[in-house]
N, CA, C and O atoms as CSV, one atom per row, in Angstrom:
chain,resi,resn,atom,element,x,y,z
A,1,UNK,N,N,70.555,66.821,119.728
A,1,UNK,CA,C,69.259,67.441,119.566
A,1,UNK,C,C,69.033,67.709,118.076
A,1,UNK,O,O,69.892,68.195,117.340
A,2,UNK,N,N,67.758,67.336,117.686
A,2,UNK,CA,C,67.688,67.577,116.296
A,2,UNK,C,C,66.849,68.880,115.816
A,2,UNK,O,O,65.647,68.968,115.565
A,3,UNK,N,N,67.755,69.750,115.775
A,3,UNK,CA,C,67.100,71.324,115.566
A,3,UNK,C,C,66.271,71.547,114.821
A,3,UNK,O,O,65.292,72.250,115.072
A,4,UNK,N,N,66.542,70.896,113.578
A,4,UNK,CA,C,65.932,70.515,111.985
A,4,UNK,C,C,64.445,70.664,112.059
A,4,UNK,O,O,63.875,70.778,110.974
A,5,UNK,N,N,63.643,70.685,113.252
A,5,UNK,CA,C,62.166,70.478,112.971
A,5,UNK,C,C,61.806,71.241,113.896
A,5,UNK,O,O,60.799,70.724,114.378
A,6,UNK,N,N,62.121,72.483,114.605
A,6,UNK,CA,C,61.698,73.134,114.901
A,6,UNK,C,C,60.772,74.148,114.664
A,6,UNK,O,O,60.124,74.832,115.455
A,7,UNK,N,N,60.809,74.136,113.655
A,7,UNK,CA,C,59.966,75.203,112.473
A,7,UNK,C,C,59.327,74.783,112.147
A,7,UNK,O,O,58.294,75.452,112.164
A,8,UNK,N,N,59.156,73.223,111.477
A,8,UNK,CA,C,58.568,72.698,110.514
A,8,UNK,C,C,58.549,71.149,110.996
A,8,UNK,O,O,59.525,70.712,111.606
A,9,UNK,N,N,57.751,70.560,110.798
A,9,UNK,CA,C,57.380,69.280,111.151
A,9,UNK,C,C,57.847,68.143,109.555
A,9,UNK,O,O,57.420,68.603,108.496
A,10,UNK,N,N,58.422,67.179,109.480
A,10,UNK,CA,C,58.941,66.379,108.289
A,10,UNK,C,C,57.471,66.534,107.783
A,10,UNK,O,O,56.418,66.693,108.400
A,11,UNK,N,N,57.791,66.422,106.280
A,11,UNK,CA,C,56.469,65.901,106.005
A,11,UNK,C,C,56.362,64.632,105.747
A,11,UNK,O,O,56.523,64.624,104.527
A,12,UNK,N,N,56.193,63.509,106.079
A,12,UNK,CA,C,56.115,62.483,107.198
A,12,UNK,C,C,55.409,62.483,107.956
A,12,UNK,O,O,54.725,61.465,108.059
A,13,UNK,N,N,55.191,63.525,108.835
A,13,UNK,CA,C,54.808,63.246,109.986
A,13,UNK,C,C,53.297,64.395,110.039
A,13,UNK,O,O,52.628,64.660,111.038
A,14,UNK,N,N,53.114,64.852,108.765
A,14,UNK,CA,C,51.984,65.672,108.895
A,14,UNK,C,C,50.749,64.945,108.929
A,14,UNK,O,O,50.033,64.832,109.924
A,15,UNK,N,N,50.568,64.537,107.979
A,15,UNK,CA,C,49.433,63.396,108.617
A,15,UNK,C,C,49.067,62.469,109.496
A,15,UNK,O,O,47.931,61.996,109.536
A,16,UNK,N,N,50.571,61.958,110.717
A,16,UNK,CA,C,50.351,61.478,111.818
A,16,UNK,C,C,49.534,62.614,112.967
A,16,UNK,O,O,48.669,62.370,113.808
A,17,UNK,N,N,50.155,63.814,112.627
A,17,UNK,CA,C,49.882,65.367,113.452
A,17,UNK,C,C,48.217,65.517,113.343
A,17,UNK,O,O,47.337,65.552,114.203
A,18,UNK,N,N,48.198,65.588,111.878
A,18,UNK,CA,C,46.366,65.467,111.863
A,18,UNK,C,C,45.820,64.308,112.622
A,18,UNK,O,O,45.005,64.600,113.497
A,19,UNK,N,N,46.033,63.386,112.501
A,19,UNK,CA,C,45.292,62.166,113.332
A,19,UNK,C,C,45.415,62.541,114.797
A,19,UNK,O,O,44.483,62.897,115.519
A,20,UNK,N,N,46.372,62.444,115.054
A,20,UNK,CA,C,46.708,62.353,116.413
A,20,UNK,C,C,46.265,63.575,117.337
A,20,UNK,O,O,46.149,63.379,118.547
A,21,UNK,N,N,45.918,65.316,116.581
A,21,UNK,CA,C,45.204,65.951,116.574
A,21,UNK,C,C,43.452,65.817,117.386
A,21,UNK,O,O,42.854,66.057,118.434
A,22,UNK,N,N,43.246,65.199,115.860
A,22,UNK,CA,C,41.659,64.479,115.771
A,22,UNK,C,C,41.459,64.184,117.336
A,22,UNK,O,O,40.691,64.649,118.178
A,23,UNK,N,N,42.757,62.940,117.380
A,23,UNK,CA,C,42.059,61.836,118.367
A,23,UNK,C,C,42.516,62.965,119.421
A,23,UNK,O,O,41.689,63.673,118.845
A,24,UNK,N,N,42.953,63.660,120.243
A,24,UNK,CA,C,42.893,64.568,121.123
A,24,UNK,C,C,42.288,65.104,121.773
A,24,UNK,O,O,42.654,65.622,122.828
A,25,UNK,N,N,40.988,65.119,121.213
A,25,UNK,CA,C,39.380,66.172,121.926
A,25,UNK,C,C,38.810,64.505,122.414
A,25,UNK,O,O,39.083,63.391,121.967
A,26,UNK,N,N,37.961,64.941,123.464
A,26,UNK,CA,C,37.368,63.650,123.629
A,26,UNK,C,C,35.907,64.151,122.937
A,26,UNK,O,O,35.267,63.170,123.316
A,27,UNK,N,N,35.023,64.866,122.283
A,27,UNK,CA,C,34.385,65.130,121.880
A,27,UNK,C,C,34.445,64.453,120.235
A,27,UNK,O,O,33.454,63.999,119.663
A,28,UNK,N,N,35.292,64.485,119.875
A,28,UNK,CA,C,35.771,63.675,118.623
A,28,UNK,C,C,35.666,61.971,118.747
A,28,UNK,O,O,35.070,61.156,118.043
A,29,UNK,N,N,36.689,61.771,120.209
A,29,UNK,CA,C,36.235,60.760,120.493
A,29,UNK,C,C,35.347,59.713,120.486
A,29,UNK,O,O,35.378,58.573,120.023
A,30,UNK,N,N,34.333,60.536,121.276
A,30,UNK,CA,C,32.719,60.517,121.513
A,30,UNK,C,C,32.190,60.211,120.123
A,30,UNK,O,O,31.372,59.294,120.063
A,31,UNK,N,N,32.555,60.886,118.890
A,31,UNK,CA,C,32.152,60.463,117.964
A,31,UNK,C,C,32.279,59.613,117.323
A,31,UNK,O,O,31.365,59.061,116.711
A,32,UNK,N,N,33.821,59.198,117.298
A,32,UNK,CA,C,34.307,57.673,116.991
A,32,UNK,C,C,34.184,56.531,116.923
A,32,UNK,O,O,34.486,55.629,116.141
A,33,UNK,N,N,33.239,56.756,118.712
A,33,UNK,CA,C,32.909,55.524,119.681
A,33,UNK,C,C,30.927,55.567,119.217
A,33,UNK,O,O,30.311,54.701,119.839
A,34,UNK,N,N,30.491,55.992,118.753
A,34,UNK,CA,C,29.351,56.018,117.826
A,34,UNK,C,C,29.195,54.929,116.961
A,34,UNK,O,O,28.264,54.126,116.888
A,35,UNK,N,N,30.326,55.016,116.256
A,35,UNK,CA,C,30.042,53.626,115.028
A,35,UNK,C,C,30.139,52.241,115.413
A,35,UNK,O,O,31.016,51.798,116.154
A,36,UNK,N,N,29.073,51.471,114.809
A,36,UNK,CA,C,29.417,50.147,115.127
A,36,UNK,C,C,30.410,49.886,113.634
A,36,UNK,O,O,30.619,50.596,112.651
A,37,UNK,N,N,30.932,48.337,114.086
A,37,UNK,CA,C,31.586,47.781,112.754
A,37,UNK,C,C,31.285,48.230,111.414
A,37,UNK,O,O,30.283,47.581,111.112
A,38,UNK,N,N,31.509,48.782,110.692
A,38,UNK,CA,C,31.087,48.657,109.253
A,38,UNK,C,C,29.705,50.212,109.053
A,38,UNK,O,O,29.280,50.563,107.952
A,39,UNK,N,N,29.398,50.682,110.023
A,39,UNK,CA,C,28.387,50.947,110.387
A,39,UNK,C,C,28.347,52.741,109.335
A,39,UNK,O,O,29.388,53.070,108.764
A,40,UNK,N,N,27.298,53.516,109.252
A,40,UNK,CA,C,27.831,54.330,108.270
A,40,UNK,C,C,26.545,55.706,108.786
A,40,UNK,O,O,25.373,55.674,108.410
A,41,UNK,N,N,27.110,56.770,109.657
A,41,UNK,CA,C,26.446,57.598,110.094
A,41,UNK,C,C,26.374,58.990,109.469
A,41,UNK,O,O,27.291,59.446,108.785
A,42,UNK,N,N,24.969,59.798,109.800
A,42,UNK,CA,C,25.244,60.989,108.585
A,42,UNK,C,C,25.360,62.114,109.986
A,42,UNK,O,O,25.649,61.715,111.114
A,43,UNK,N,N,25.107,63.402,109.684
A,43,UNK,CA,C,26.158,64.065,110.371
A,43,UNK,C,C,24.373,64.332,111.038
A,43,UNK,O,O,24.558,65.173,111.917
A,44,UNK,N,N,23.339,64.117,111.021
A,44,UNK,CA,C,22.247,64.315,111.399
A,44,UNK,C,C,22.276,63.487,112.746
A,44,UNK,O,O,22.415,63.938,113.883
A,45,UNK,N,N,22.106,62.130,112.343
A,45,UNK,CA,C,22.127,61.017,112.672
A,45,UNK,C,C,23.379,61.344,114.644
A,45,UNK,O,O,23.201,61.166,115.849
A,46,UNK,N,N,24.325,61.791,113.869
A,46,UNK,CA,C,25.749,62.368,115.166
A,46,UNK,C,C,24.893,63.410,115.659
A,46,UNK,O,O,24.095,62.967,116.485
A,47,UNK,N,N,24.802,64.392,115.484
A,47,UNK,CA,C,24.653,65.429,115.770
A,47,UNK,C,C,23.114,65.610,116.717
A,47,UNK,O,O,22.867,66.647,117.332
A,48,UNK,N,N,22.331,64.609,116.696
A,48,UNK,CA,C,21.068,64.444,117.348
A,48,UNK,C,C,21.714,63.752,119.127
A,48,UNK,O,O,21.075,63.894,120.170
A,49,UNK,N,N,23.133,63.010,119.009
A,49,UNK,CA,C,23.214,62.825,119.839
A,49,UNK,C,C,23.709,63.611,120.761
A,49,UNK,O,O,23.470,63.421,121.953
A,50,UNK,N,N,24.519,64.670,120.288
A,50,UNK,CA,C,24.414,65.406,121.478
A,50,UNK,C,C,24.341,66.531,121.681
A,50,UNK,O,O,24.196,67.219,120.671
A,51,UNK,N,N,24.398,67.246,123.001
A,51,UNK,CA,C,23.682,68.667,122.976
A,51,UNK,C,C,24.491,69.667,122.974
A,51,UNK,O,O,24.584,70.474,123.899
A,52,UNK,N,N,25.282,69.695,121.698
A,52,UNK,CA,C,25.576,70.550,120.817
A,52,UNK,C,C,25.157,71.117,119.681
A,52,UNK,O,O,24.365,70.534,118.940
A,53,UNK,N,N,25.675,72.403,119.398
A,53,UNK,CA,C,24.917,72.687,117.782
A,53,UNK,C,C,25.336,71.867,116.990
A,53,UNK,O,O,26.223,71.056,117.256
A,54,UNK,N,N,24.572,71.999,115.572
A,54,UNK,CA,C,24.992,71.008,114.696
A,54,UNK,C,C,26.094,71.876,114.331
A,54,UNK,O,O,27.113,71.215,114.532
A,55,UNK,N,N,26.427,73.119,113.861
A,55,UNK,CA,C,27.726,73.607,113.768
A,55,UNK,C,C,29.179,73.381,114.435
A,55,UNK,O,O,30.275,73.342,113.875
A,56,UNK,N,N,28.797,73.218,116.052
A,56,UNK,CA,C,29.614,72.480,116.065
A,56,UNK,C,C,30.137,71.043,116.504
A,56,UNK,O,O,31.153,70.651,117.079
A,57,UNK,N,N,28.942,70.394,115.956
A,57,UNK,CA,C,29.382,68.991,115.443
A,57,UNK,C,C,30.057,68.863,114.161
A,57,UNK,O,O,30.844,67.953,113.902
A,58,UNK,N,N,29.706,69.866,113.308
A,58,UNK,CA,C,29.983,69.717,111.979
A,58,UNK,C,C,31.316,69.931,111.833
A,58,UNK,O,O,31.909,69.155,111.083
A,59,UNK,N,N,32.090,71.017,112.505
A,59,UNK,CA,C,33.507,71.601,112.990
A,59,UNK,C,C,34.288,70.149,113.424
A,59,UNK,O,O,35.354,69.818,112.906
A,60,UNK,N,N,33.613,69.366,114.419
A,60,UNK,CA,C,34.239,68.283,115.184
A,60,UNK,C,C,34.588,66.820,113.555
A,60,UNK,O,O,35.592,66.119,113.425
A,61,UNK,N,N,33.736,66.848,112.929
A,61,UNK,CA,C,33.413,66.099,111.876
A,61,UNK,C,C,34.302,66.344,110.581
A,61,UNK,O,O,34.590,65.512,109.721
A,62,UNK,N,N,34.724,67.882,110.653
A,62,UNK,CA,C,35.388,68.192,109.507
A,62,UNK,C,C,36.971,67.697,109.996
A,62,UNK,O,O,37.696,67.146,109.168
A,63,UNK,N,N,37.409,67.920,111.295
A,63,UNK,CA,C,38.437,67.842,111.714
A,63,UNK,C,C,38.872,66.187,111.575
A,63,UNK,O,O,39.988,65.758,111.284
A,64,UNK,N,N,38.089,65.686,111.765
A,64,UNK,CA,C,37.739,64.442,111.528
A,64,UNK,C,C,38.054,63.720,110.426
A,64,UNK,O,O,38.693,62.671,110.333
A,65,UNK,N,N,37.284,64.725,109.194
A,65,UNK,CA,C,37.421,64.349,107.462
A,65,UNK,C,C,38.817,64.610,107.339
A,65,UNK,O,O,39.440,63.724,106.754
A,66,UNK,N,N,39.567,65.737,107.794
A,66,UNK,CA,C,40.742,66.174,107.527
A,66,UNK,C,C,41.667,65.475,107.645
A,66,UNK,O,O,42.606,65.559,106.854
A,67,UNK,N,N,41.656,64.386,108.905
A,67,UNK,CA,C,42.676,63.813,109.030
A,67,UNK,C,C,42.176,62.289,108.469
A,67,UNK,O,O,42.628,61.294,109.035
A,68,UNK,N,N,41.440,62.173,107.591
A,68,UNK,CA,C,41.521,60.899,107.062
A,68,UNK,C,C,40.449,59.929,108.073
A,68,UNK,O,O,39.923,58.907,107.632
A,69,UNK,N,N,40.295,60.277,109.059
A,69,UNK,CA,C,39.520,59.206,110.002
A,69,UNK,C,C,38.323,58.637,109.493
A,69,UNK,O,O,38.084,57.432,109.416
A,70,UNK,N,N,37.252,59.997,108.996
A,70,UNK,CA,C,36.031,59.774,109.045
A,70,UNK,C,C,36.227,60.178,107.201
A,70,UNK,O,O,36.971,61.033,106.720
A,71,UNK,N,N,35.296,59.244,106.476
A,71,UNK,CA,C,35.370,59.502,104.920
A,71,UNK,C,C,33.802,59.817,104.465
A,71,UNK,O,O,33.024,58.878,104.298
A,72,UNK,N,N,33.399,61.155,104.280
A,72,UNK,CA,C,32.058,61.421,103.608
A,72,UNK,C,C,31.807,60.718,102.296
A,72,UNK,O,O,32.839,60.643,101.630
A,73,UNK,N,N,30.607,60.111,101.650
A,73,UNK,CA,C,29.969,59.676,100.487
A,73,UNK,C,C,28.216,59.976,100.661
A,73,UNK,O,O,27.491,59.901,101.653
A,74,UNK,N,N,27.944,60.321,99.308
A,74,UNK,CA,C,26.958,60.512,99.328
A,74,UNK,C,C,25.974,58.975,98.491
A,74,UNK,O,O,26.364,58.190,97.626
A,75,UNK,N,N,24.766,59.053,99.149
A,75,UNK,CA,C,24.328,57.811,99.055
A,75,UNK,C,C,22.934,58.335,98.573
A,75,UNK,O,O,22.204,58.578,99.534
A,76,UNK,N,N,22.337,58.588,97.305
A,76,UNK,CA,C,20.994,59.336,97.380
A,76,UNK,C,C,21.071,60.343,97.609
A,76,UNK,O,O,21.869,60.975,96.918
A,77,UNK,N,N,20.445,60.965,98.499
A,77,UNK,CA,C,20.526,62.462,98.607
A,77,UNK,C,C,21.039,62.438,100.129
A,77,UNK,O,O,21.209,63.514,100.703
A,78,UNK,N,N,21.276,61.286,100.755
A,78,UNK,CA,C,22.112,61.412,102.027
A,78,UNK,C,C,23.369,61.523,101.898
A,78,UNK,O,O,23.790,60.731,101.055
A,79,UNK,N,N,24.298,62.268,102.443
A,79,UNK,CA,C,25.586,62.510,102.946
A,79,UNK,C,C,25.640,61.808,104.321
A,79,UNK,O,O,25.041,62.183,105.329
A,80,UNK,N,N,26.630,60.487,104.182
A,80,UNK,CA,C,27.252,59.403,105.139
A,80,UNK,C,C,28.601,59.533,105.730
A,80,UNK,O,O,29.539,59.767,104.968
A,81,UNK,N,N,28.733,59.454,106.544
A,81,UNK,CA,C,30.447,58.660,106.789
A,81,UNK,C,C,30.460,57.570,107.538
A,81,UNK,O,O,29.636,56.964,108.223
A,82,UNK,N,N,31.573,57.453,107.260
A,82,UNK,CA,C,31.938,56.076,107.137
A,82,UNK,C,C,33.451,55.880,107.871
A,82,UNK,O,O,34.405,56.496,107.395
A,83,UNK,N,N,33.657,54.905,109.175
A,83,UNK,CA,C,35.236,55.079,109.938
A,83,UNK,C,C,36.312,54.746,109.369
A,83,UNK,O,O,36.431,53.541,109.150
A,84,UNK,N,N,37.064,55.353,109.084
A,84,UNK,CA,C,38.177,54.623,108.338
A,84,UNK,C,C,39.515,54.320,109.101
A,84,UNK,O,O,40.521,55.029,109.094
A,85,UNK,N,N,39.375,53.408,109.606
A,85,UNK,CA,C,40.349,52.557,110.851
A,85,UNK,C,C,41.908,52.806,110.424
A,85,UNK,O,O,42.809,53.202,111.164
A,86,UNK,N,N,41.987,52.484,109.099
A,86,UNK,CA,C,43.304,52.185,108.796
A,86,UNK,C,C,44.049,53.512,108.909
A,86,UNK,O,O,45.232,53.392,109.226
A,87,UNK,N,N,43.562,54.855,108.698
A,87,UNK,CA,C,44.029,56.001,109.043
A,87,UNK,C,C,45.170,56.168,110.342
A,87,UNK,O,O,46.341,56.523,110.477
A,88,UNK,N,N,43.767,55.554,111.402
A,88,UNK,CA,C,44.238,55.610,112.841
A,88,UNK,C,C,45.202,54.808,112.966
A,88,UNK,O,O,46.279,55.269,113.345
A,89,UNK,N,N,45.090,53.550,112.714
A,89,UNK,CA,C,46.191,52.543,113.152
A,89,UNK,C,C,47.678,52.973,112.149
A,89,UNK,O,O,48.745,52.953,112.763
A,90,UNK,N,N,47.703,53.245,111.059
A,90,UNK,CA,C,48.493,53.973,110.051
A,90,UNK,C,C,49.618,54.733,111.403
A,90,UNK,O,O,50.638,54.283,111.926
A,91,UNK,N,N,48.923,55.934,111.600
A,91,UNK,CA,C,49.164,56.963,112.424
A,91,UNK,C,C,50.174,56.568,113.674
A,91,UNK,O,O,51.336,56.923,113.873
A,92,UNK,N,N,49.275,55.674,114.470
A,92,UNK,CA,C,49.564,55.149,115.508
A,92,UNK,C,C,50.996,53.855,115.466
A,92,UNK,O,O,51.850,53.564,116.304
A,93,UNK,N,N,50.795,53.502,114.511
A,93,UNK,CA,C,51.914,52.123,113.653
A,93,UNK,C,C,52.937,53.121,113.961
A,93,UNK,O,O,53.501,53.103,115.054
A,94,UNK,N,N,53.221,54.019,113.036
A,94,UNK,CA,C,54.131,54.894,113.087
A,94,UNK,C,C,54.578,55.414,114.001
A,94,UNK,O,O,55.806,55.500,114.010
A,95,UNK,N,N,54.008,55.845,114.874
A,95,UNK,CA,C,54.598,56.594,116.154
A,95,UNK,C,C,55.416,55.898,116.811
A,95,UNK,O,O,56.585,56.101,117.139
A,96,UNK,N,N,54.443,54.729,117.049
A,96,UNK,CA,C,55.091,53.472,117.598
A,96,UNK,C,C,56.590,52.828,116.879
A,96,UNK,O,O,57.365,52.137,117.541
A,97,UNK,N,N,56.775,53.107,115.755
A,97,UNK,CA,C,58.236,52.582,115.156
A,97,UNK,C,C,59.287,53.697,115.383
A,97,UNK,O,O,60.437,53.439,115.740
A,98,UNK,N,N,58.922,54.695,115.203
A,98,UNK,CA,C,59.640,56.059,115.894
A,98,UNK,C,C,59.765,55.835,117.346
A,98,UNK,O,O,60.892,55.412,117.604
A,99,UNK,N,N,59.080,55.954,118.301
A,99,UNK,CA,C,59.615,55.559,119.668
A,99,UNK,C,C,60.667,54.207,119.996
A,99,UNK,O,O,61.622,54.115,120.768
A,100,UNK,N,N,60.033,53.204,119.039
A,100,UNK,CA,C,61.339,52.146,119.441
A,100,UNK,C,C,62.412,52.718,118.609
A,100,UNK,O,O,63.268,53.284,119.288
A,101,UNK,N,N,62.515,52.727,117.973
A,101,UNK,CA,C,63.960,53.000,117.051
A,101,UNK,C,C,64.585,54.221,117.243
A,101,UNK,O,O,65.766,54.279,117.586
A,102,UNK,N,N,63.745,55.424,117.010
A,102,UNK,CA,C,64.162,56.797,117.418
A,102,UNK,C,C,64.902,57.380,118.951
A,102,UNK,O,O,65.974,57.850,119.331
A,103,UNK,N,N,63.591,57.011,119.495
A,103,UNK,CA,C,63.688,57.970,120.551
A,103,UNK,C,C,64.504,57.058,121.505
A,103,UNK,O,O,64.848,57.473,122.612
């Protein structure tokens, strides 16, 4: 048994924790599954879709920014994001080499 991380998670593995976090709510989800390819939504744009406050869409969105998924830029006077795939698969790569080898 490896006691060592009981307390504390490697850091390694903190940014898999945020992702894997993220992807956890299906409300986040929901937001994920919003973007087309390439596609680049503002938090207006999300937040019209569903019948939630925009507060807390904005909560769902930050959690989002946090873990790398979703990347804000401003374009004009719009604030965009934009999916950033490689986060997820990053995340997920990893877990996946830890279960074969590790566990």
């Amino acid at each position: 048994m490896r006691k060592q991380f009981i307390d504390e998670l490697p850091s390694s593995w903190v940014k898999r924790a945020r992702v894997l976090h993220a992807l956890g709510d299906e409300t986040r989800q929901r937001i994920l599954l919003l973007f087309e390819p390439g596609e680049e939504l503002s938090i207006k744009d999300i937040a019209d879709m569903f019948p939630f406050s925009r507060t807390n869409i904005a909560h769902h969105i930050g959690v989002l920014e946090k873990a790398g998924i979703l990347i804000r830029h401003k374009k004009g006077r719009d604030v965009l994001l934009r999916l950033e795939k490689n986060a997820i698969t990053d995340a997920l790569e990893n877990v996946l080499i830890y279960v074969r080898t590790e566990a």
